[in-house]
Each structure stands twice: as structure tokens, then as C-alpha cells.
N, C-alpha and C positions, 0 to 999 in steps of 0.2 A: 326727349324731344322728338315729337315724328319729324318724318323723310320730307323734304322739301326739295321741288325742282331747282337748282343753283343754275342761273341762266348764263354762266362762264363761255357760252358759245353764240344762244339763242338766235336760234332758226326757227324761222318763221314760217307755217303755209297758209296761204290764201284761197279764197276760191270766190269765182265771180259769178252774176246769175245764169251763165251759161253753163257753168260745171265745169268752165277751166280751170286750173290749180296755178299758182306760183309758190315758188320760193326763196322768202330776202335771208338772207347771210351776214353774220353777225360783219359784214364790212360796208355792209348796205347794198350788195349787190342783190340786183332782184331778177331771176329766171322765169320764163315759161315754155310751156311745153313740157310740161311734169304729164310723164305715163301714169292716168289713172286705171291703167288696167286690173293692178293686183299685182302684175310681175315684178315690180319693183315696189321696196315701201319709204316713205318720208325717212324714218330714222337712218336705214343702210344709204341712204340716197345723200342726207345729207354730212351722215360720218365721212362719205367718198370725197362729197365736195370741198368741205374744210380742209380735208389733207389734201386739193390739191388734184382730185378727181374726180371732179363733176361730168356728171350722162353725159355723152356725146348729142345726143339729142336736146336737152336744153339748149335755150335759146335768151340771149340775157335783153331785158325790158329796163329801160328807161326809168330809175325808180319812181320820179314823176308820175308816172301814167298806173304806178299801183297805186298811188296816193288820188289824183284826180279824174280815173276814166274808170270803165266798165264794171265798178261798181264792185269792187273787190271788197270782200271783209276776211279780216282774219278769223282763223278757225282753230287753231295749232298750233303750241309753240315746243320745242324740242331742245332739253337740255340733257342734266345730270344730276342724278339724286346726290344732293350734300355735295355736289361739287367734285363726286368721284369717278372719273372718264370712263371704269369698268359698268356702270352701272345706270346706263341711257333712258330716258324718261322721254314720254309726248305728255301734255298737258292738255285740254280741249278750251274752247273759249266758252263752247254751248254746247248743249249733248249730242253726240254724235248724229240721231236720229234727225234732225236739222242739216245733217250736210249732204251735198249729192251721191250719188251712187261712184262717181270717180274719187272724189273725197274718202269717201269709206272703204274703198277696198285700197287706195292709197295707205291709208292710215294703218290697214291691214289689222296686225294681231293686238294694237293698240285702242281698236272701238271693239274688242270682244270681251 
């Protein structure tokens, strides 16, 4: 049987036509203000936050307003192969080349 992503957590990123990023939380919490510089990536970012260690810099958004404003689409989703917590997966919605330049160095070693 191949490796499938087991969504036991599922973290979400987004990104809207400006090139911001969010990220919802398998509680439904949704943040912005995601560094897309490179210096941090989705996967470490979102391991922090599930335990309880989210960026000081995020900033938590109304999940509302991922759903009806600025034009967000999902791009990302961030689990675990077969469900085993050692072994962390990203998933893409559409090929990386379709996401902005903050998107992709977000995603970091996962669009190489």
C-alpha cells in the first residue's frame, strides 16, 4: 500500500492575491501574519503551534473572513504519513509554481 498523508492534525495554509499567507488549525483557528521570508517554514511553524507554541508574531483572524474576504484559497495542507507523528508531510492543492514567491519559500524544502 503507498504512504498517504493521514490528516490526524491537518493544517492548513492559505494564501490570498496579495501574497499573504494564513494558517487554520485543526481547531479551526485561523492566523496571519505567517513570515514568508524563508526563515521559518509551514511544517516547524505548525508542529510549534499544535503543541502550544505558535510565532509570537501571528496574529489570529476571525475564521469568517478566511472564508468570505480577500480572496483566500487554500494551497497546503500539513499532516503525517500513515498517521506516524515521526514522519511529517505537506501536500500542495496545485503545483507549487502557481503560488507567490512568500508561499514558496514558506513551504521551503517541501516545493523542491
Amino acid at each position: 500500500m503507498a504512504d498517504t498523508i493521514s490528516f490526524n492534525i491537518q493544517a492548513e495554509l492559505y494564501e490570498n492575491d496579495h501574497g499573504d499567507l494564513a494558517v487554520k488549525l485543526p481547531d479551526e483557528r485561523v492566523f496571519i501574519e505567517i513570515d514568508g521570508s524563508g526563515a521559518t517554514n509551514f511544517a516547524d511553524d505548525v508542529a510549534a503551534a499544535v503543541s502550544g507554541r505558535r510565532p509570537a508574531a501571528w496574529r489570529e483572524l476571525p475564521a469568517h473572513e478566511l472564508l468570505y474576504s480577500g480572496n483566500w484559497r487554500h494551497i497546503s495542507s500539513f499532516g503525517f504519513i500513515n498517521g506516524d507523528e515521526t514522519r511529517p508531510a505537506v501536500e500542495f492543492e496545485s503545483p507549487p509554481e502557481d503560488f507567490g514567491e512568500r508561499a514558496r519559500a514558506y513551504l521551503g524544502a517541501a516545493v523542491e
